[in-house]
PALO-650678 format. One record per residue: residue number from 0; x, y, z of N, C-alpha, C in turn. Coordinates in pm, whole numbers, plus 50000, padded with zeros to 5 digits. Layout:
! PALO-650678
NODE  seq    nxx    nyy    nzz   caxx   cayy   cazz    cxx    cyy    czz
NODE  NUM      X      Y      Z      X      Y      Z      X      Y      Z
...
END
This chain:
! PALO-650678
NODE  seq    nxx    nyy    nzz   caxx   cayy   cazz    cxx    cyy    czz
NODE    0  13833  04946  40960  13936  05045  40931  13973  05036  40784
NODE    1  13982  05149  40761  14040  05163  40575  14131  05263  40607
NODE    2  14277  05199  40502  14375  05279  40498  14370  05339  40336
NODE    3  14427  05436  40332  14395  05531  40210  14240  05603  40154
NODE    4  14174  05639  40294  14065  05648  40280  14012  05802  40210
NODE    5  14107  05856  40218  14117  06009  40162  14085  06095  39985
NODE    6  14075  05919  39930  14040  05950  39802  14060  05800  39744
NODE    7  13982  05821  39587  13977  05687  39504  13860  05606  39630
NODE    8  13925  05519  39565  13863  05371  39593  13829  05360  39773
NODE    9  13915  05381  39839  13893  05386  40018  13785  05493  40074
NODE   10  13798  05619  39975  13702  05708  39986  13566  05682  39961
NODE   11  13555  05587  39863  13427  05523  39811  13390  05384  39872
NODE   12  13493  05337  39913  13441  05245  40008  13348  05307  40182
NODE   13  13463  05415  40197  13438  05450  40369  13316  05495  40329
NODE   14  13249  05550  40211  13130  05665  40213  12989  05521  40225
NODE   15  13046  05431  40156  12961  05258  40125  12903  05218  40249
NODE   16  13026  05223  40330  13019  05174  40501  12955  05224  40589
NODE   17  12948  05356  40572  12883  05477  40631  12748  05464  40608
NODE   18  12699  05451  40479  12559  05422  40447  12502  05297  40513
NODE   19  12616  05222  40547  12543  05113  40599  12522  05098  40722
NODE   20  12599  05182  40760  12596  05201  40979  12710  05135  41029
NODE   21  12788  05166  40938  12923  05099  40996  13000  05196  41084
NODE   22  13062  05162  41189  13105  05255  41227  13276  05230  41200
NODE   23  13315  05368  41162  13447  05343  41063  13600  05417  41159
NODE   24  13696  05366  41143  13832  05449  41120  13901  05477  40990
NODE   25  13912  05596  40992  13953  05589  40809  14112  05676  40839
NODE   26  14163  05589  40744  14347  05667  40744  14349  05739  40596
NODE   27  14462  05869  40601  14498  05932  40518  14605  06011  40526
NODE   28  14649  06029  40386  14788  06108  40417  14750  06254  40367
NODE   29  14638  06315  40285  14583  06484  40291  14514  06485  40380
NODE   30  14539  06583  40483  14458  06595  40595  14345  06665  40603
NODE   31  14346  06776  40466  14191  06805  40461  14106  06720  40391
NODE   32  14128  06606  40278  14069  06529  40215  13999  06456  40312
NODE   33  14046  06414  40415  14077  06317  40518  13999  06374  40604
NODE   34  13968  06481  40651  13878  06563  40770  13764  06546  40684
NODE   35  13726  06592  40581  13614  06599  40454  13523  06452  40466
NODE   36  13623  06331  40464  13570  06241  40481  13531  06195  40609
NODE   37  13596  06214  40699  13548  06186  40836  13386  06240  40892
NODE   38  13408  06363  40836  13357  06439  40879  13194  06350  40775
NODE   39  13189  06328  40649  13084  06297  40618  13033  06126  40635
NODE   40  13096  06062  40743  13108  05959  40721  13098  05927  40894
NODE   41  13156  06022  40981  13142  05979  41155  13273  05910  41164
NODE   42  13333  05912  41104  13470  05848  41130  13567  05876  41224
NODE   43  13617  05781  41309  13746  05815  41371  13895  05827  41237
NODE   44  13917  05977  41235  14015  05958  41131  14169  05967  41178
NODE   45  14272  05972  41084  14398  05907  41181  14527  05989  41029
NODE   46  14557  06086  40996  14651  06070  40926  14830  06018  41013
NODE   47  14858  05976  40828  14964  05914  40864  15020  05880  40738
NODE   48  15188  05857  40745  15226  05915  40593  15326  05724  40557
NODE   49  15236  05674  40513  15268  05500  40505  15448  05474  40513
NODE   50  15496  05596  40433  15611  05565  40366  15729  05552  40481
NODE   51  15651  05526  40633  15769  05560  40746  15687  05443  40850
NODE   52  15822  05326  40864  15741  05265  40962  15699  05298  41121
NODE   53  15736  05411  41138  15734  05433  41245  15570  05543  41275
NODE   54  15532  05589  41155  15401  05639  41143  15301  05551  41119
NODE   55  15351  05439  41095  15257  05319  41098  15246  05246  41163
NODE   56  15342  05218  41272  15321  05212  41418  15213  05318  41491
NODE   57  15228  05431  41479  15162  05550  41560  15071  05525  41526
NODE   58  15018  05501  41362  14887  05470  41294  14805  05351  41365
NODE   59  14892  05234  41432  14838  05126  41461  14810  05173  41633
NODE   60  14859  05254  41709  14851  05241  41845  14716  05369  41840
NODE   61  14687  05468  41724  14611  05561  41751  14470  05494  41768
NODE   62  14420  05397  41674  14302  05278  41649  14250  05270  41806
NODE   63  14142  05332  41833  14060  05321  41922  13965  05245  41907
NODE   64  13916  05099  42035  13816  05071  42042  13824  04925  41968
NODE   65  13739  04856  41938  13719  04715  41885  13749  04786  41711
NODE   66  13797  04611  41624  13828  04646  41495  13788  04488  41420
NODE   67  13699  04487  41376  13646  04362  41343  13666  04353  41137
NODE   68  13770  04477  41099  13757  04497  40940  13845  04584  40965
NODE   69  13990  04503  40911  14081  04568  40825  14110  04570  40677
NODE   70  14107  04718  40613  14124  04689  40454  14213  04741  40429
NODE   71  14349  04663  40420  14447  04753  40355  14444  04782  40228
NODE   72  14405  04957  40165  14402  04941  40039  14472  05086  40016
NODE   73  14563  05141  40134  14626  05261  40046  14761  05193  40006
NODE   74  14831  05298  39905  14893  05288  39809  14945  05383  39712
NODE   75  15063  05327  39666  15126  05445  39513  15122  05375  39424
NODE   76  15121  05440  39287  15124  05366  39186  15265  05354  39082
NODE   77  15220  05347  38978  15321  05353  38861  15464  05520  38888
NODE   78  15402  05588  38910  15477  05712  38908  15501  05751  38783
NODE   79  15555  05851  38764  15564  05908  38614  15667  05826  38562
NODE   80  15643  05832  38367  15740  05672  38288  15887  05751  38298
NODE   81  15962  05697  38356  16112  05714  38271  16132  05779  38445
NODE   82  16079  05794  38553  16103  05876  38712  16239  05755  38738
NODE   83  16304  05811  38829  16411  05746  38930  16349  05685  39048
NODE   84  16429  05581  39084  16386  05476  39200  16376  05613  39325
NODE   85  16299  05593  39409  16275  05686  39515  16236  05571  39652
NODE   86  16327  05669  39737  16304  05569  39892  16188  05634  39980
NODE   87  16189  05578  40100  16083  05549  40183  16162  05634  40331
NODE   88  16108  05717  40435  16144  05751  40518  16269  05687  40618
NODE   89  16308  05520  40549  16389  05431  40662  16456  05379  40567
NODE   90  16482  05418  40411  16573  05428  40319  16543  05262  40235
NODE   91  16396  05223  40221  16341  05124  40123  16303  05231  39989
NODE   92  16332  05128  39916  16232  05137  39804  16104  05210  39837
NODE   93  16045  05268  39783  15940  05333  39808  15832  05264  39812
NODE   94  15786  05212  39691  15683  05142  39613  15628  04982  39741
NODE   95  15792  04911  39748  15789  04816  39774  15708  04910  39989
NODE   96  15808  04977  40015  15783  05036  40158  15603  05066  40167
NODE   97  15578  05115  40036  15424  05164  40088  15347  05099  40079
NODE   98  15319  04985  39938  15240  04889  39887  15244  04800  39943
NODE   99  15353  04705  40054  15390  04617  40095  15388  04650  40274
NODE  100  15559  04665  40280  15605  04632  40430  15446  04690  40506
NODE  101  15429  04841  40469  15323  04882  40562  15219  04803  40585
NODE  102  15116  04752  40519  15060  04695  40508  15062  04542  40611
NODE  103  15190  04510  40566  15243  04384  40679  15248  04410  40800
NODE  104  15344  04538  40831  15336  04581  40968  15203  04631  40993
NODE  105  15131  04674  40945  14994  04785  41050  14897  04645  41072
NODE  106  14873  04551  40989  14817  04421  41007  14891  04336  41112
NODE  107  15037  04297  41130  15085  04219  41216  15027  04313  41373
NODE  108  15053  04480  41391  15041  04527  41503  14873  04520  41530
NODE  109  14772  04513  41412  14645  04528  41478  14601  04373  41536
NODE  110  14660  04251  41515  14607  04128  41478  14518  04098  41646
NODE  111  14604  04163  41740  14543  04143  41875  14393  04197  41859
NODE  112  14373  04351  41827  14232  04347  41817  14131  04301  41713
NODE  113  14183  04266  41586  14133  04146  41535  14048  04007  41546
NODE  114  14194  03936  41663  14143  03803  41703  14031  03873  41744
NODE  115  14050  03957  41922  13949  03985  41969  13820  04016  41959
NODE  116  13813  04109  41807  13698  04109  41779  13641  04004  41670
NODE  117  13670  03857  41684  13651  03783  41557  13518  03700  41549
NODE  118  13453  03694  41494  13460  03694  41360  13494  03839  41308
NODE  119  13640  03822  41239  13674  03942  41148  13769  03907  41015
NODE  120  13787  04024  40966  13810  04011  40793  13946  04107  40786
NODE  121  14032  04071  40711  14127  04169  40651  14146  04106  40492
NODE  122  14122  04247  40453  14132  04277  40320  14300  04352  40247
NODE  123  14323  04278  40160  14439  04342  40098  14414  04382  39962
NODE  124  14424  04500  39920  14383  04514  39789  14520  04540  39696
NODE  125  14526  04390  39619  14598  04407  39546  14608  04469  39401
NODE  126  14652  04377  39296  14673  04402  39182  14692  04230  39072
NODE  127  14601  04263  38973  14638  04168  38866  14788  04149  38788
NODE  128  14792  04321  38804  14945  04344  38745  15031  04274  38878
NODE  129  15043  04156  38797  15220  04124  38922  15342  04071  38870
NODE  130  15443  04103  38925  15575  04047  38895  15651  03966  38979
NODE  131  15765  03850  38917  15793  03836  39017  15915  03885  39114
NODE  132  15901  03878  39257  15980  03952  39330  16096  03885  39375
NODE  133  16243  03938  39374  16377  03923  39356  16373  03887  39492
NODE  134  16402  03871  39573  16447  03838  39719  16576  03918  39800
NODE  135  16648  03861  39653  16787  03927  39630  16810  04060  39651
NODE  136  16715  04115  39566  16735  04245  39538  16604  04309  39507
NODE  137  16559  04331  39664  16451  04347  39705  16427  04545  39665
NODE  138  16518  04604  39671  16498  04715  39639  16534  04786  39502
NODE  139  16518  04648  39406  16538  04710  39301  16682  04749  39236
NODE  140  16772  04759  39287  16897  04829  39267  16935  04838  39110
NODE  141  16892  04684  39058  16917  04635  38891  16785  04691  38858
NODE  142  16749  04747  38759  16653  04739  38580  16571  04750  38708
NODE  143  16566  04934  38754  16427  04987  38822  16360  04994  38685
NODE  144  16193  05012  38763  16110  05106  38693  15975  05122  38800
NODE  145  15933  05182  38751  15778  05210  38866  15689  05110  38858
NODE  146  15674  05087  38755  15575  04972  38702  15590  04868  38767
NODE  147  15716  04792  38751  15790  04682  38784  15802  04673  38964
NODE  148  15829  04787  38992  15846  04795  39187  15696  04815  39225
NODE  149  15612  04826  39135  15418  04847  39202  15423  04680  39187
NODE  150  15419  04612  39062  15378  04494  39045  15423  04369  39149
NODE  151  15528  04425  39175  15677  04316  39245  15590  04333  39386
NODE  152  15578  04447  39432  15488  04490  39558  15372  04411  39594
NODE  153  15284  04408  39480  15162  04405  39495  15179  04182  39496
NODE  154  15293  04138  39414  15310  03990  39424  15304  04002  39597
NODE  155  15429  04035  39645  15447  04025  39776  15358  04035  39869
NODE  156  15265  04155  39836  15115  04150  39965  15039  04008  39929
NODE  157  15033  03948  39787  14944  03845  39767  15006  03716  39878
NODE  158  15166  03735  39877  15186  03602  39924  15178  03581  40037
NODE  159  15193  03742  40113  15178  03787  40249  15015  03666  40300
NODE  160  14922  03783  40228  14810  03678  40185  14770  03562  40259
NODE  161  14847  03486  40176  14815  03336  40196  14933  03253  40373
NODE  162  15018  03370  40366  15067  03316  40476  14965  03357  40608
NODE  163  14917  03484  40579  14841  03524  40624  14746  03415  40708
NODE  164  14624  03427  40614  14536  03320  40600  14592  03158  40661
NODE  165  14676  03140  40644  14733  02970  40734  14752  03013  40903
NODE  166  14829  03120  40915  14880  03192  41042  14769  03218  41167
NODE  167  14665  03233  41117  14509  03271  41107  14403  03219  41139
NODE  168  14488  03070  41097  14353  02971  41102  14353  02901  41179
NODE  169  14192  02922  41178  14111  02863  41369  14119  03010  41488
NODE  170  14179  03093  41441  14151  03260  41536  14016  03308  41477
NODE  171  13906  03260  41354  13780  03320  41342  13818  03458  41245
NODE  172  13953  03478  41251  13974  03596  41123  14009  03561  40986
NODE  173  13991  03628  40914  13998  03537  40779  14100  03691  40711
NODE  174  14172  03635  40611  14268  03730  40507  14208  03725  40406
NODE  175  14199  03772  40275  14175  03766  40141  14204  03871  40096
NODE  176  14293  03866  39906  14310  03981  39876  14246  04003  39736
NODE  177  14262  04079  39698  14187  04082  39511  14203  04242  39467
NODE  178  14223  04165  39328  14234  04314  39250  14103  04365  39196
NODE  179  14054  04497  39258  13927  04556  39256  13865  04549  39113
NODE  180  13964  04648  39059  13939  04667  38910  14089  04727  38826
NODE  181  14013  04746  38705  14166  04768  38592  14168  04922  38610
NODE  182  14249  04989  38637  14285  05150  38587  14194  05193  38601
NODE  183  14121  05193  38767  14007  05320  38770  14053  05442  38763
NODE  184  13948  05532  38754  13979  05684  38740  14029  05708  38879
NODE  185  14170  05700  38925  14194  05693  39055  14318  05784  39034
NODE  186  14371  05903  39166  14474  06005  39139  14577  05888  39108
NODE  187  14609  05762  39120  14779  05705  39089  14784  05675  38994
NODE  188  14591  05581  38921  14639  05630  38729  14671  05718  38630
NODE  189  14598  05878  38703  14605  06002  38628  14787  06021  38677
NODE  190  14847  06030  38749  14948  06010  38760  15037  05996  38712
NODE  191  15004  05842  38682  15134  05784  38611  15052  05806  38409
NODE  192  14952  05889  38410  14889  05926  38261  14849  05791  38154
NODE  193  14788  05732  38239  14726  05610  38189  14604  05657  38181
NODE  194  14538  05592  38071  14382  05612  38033  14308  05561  38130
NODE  195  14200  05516  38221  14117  05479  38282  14036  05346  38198
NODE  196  14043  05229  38250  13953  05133  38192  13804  05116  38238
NODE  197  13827  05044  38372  13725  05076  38451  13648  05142  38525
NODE  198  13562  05120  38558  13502  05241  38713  13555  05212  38783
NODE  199  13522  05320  38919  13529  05320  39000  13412  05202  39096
NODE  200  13295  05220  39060  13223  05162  39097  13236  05049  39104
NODE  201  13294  05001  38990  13275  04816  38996  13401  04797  39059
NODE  202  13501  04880  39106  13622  04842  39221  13539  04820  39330
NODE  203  13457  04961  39359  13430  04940  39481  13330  04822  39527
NODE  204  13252  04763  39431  13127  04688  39463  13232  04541  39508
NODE  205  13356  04512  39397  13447  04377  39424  13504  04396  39579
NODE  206  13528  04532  39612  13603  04534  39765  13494  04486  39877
NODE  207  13370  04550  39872  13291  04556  39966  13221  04450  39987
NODE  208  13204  04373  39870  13198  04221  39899  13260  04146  40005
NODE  209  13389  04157  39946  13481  04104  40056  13459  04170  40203
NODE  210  13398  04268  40235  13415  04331  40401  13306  04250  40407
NODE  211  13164  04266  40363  13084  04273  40397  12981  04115  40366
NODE  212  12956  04050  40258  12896  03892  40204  12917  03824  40292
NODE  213  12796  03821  40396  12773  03687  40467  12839  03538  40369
NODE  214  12826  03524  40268  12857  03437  40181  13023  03405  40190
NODE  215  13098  03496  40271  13198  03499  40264  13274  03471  40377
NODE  216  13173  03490  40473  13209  03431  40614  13282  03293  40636
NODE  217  13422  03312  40712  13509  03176  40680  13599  03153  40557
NODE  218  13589  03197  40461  13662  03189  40322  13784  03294  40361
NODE  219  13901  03171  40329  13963  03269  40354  14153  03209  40307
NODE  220  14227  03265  40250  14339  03277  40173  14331  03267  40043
NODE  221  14263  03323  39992  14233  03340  39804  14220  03464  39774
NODE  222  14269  03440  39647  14268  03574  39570  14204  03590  39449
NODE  223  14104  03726  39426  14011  03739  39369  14055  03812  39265
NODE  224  13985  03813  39142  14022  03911  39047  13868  03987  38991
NODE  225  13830  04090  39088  13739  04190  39107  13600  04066  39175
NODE  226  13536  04023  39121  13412  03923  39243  13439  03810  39176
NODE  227  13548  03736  39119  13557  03610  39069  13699  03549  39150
NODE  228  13716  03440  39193  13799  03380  39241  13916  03341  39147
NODE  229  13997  03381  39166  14146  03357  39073  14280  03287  39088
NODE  230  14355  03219  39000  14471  03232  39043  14568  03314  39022
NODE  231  14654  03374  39161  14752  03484  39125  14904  03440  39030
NODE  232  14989  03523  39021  15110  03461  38984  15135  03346  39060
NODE  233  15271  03212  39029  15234  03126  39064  15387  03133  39160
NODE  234  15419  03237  39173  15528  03266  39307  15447  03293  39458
NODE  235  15359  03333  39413  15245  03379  39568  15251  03214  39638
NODE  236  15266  03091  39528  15231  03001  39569  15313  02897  39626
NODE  237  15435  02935  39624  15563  02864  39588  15605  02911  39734
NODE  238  15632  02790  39822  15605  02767  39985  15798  02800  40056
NODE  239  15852  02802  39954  16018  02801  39988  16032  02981  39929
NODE  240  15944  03021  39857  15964  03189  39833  15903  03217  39969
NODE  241  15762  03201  39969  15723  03261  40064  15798  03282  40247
NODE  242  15859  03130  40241  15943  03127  40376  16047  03252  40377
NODE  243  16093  03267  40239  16226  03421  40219  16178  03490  40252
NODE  244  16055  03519  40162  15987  03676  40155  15954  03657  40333
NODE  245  15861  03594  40363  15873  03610  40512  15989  03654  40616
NODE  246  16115  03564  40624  16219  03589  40659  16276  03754  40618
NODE  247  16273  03757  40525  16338  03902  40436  16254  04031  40534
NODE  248  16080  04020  40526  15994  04122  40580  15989  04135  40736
NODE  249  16048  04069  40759  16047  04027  40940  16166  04147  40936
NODE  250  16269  04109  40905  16363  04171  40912  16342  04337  40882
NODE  251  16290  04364  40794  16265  04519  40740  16189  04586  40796
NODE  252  16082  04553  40859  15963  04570  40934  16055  04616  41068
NODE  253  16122  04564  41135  16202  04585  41225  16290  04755  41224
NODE  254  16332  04803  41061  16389  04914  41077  16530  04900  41078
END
């Protein structure tokens, strides 16, 4: 399963998978982008609009059939420079609601068919850009910016991550997350009107590694920075944050 499969990077992954005989579920929030891809790919497709946990519930109960590959990799980005903090259907932060909680929740609700089908993989696709995240003041309230609520986000899925990965171990499923590439030509960099660094391609070749490298079988709570093994910020690592951030997401996830 790939979430944000409707364009960028998920789109180029699901089309990867497809070539290979994978048989796919792909999520999206344009529903003709999203039919387009299904349609060239055999996909069971599923829209669903991240920013509401309760569509990400629906998202998780629609998943027909065995699921041996979850990639969480949809997402918002920067937003335009100088925009206002904007919420989430259940009145979060936006950034933090789409890049994060979802992600936590559609993974905590699939984990049953996971184990079941394990040996299996979940993928989180983060970001190099990270900050660190307030606990406190989880939605930003002080010194918003877009930048700052993507980065803060993208810390939080890393640490998710690694709790992940401990939670995990000895069920035969493995977590790992990594940042694909820098500023592909992707709609959330044109977006927020950032130049493009990288391809697309070399995102997608760092993601599909991770689904797919026998080599990779068993490896599992690290974070990559595109096919090289990295260390993230050093809050992902820090065992008394992570217990908050845990505590804090339990709670939000709830509604």
């Amino acid at each position: 399963m790939i979430t944000g499969a409707s364009d960028g990077l998920g789109r180029a992954l699901a089309f990867a998978l497809a070539e290979q005989g994978y048989e796919l579920v792909v999520h999206g929030r344009d529903a003709d982008r999203l039919a387009e891809v299904a349609e060239r790919t055999g996909a069971q497709a599923i829209r669903a609009d991240l920013a509401s946990l309760a569509e990400v519930r629906r998202l998780a109960t629609a998943v027909e059939g065995g699921l041996d590959v979850l990639v969480n990799n949809a997402g918002i980005g920067f937003g335009a420079p100088g925009a206002p903090r904007e919420f989430s259907a259940d009145g979060y932060e936006l950034r933090l609601a789409v890049n994060y909680l979802a992600p936590y929740l559609l993974t905590q609700l699939l984990l049953p068919q996971l184990k079941q089908a394990a040996p299996a993989r979940i993928v989180n696709v983060a970001s190099v850009g990270q900050r660190p995240f307030d606990v406190d003041d989880p939605m930003m309230e002080r010194g918003y910016s877009g930048t700052e609520a993507y980065r803060r986000a993208k810390l939080a899925l890393i640490a998710h991550t690694f709790d992940l990965a401990e939670e995990l171990d000895g069920t035969g499923v493995t977590a790992n997350c990594l940042h694909p590439s820098t500023l592909m030509p992707t709609t959330m960099v044109h977006q927020a009107g950032i130049q493009h660094v990288d391809t697309l391609e070399r995102g997608l070749q760092a993601t599909l590694r991770l689904v797919v490298d026998p080599a990779l079988a068993g490896v599992t709570g690290r974070y990559f920075d595109r096919e090289r093994e990295a260390r993230a910020l050093d809050q992902a690592y820090d065992l008394d944050f992570r217990k908050r951030l845990r505590d804090l997401t339990e709670s939000l996830a709830r509604g």
